[in-house]
N, C-alpha and C positions, 0 to 999 in steps of 0.2 A: 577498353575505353567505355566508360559512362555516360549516359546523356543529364549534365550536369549544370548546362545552362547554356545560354545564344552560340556563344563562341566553340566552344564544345560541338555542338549540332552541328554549326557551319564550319565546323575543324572535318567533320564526320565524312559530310556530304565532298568535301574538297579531297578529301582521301581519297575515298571509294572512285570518284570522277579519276583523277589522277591513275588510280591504280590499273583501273580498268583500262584504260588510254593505253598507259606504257605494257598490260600483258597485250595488249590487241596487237600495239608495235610489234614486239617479240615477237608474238605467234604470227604477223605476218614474215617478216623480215626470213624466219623459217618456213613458215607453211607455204606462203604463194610459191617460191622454188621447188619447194618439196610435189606442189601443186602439178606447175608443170613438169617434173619430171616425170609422173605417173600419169601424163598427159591425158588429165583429168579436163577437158577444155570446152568450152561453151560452144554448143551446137549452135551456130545464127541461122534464124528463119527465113528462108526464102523469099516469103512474104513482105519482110518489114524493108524499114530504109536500105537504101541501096550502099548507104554509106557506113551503115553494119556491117555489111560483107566484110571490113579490114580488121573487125573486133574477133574473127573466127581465129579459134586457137587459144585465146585469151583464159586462163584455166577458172573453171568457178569453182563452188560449195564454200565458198570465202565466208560464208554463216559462220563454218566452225569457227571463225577466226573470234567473230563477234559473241557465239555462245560460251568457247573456254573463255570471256576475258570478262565477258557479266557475271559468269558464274564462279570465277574465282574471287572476284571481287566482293561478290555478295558472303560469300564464305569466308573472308577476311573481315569482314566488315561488317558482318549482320548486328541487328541489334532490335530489339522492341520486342512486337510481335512473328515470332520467330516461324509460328505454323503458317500465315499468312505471307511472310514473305520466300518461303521454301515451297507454296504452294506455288505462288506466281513461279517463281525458279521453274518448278516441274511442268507447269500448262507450256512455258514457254520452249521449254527443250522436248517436251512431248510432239506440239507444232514444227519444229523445227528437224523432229525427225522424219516424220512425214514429209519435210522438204528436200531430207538426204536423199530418200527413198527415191523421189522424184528426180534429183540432181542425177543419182549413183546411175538408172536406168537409162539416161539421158546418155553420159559419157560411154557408159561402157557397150549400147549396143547402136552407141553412132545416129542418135536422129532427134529431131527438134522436141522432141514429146514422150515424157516420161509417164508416169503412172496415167491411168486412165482417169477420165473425169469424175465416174462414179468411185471409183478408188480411193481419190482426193478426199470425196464430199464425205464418206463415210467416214473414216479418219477422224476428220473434221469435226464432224457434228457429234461424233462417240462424245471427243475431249471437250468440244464447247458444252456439251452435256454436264459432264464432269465439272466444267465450272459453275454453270445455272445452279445446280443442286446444292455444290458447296455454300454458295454464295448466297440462297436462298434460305439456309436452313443455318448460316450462321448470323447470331445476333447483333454483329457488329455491323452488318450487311442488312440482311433481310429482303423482303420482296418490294422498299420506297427505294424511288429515284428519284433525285433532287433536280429542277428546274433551272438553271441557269438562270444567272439575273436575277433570279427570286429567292426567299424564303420556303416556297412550295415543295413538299416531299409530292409525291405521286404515288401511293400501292398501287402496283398493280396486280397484287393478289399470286396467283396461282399464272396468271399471263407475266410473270417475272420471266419464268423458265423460257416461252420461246423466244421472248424479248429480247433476254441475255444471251442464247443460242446462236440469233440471228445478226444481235448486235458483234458478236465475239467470229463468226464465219465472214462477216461483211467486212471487217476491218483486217480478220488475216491477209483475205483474198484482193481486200486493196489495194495496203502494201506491196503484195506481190505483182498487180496489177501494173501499179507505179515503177517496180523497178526495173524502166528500160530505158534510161540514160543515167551514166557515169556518175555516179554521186547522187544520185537525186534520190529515192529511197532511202538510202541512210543518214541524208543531211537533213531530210523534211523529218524522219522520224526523230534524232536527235534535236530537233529544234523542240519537240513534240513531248519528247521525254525528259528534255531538262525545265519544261514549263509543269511540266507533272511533280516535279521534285520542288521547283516553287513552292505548290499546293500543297504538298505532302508538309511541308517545311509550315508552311503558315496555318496547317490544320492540326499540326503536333504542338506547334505555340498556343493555339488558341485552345485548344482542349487539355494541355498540361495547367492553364491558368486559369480553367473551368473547374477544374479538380477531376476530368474524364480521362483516369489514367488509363483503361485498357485501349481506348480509343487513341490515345497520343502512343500510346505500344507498337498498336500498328498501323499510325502513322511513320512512327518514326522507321519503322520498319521496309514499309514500301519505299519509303524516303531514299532508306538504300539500294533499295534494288529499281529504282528509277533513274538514279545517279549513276546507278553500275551500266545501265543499260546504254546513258545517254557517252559517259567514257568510252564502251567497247564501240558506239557507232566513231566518236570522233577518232580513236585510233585505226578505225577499218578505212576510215576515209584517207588517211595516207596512202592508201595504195588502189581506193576507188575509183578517185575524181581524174578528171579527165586528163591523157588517156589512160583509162582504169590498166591498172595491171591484174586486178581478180575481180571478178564479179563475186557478188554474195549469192547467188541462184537462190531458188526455194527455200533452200536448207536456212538463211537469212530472214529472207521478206517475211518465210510463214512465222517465223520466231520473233520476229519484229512485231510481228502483226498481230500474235498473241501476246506480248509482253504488254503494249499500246491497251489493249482490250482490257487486258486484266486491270492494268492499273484503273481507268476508267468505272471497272467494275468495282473496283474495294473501294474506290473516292465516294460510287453511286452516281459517276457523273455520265454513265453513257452516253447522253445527249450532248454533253457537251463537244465528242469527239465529230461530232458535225462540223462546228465551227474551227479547232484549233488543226482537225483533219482535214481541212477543208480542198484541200488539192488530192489529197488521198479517194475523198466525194467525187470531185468533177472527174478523175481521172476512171471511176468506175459506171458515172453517169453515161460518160464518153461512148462507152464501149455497150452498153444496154441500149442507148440511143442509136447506134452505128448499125450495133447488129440489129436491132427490132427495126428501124426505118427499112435497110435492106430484104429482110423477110416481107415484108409490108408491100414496099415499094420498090423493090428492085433499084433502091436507091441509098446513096450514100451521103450522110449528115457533112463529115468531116473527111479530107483526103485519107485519113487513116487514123485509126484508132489502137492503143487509149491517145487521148488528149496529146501528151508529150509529143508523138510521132506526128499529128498534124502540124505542128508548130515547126517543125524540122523540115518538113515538106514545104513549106511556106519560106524555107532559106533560114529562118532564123539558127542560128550556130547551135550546139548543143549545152557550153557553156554557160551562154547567156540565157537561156531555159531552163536550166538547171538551177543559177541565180535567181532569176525571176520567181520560180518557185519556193526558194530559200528566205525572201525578202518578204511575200504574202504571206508563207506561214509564220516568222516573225512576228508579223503585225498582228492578225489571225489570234494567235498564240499571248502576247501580248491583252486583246480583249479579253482573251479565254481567264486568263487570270484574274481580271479587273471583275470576272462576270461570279467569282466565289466569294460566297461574304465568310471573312475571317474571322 
């Protein structure tokens, strides 16, 4: 299939969404059984809500469910700039190992904490390396980030690299942060990733009728593999939302949370992921707040942290914080779009 005009495009992106959705069904409909018979099952923290306790058992690494269904979809359906959107592919399943890693440790030797912290971070910061450089030193990229709301590019020269480093560690690890209620991670990010495909969609219009083919290549490119991303979350969510029948563990969030980054990074909009991420922010501010008050002061900001878990302590359902969360980045989401000039 060619990108041969509007309808064509939006034939593209309706596929890849679709496709992704129904491998995700599939692979759950199989895997979460297959899940729990290998009683692969989510260690609950002692620590956290009391009303966790009845999620114990419940199987995770529900990731895999969502990285075979992006990545087959993208493999079905690529199209533009093909280096660029197999590069997102590979950050994203890179991240995502690293969360098996973490998940596999977890199940199989019975206790709430998988790799160590310095284990994580290393990982981590290798592959966000790996995208700073790529993304630095290709032309379509470079070392500008573009301003929301403005016209304004920004170089920041050679400080691209920890920028991006730090921009691409901070949103894995937020995502993963986030996901500790039933649907809420996968729904905020799919809220996040179908407003990405928006962009991608109105930055391949405007740069095919600029005459900036390479540019519209790999727009149209990330186009699908935003699309693919935002299908595999709404097909995981059939069997996330409350009561989940699998969690997506690390193996998920960290792949979520690169896939979120990357795109951000090929737009050049990192800053923008403030705003359309903006509960993915509070929910990491939560927990910097929580803990440095307590080191500090022996004292506690919030009944418990991240953010989600005080709002649950406070009686509100987990449902309906779930939603609440779903309708802000909506909106959020929504600005985020209004704030790119096409």
């Amino acid at each position: 299939m060619t990108l041969t005009g509007d309808k064509t495009v939006m034939d593209i992106i309706i596929y890849t969404v679709l496709m992704a959705f129904i491998i995700a069904l599939a692979a759950g409909y199989v895997g979460v059984p297959f899940l729990k018979r290998l009683k692969l099952s989510q260690q609950v923290r002692d620590d956290g809500p009391r009303s966790h306790l009845s999620k114990s058992g419940t199987p995770t690494m529900g990731g895999l469910i969502i990285m075979a269904a992006f990545t087959a979809a993208v493999f079905l359906f690529a199209q533009g700039g093909l280096d660029m959107i197999w590069f997102s592919v590979a950050v994203s399943l890179g991240f995502g190992f690293i969360g098996l890693l973490d998940d596999l440790i977890i199940v199989l030797r019975k206790r709430s904490l998988g790799l160590k912290a310095y284990q994580k971070i290393i990982g981590q910061l290798g592959i966000a390396l790996i995208v700073a450089f790529f993304a630095y030193n290709n032309p379509s990229i470079g070392s500008k980030i573009i301003i929301p709301f403005t016209n304004i590019e920004w170089n920041l020269g050679v400080w691209y690299i920890p920028f991006t480093v730090f921009t691409v560690v901070a949103m894995v690890n937020a995502v993963n942060l986030t996901d500790g209620l039933d649907g809420l991670a996968a729904g905020v990010t799919l809220i996040n990733t179908a407003a990405f495909t928006i962009i991608f969609y109105g930055l391949y219009k405007l740069n095919s009728v600029n005459g900036q083919m390479l540019a519209a290549a790999n727009d149209s490119g990330m186009m699908v593999f935003s699309a693919a991303v935002t299908g595999a979350c709404l097909g995981f969510l059939r069997f996330n939302t409350h009561p989940a029948k699998v969690f997506m563990g690390d193996t998920g969030s960290l792949s979520l949370g690169a896939a979120l980054s990357v795109m951000a990074v090929v737009l050049r909009l990192q800053l923008l992921l403030v705003l359309t991420g903006m509960m993915f922010v509070l929910t990491t501010v939560s927990v910097v707040l929580q803990v440095g008050s307590y080191k500090l002061r022996k004292k506690r900001i919030f009944r418990m942290a991240p953010l989600h878990h005080h709002f649950e302590l406070k009686g509100i359902p987990e449902p309906k914080i779930v939603a609440s969360y779903y309708i802000i980045t909506i909106v959020l989401c929504l600005v985020g779009i209004l704030s790119v000039n096409f």
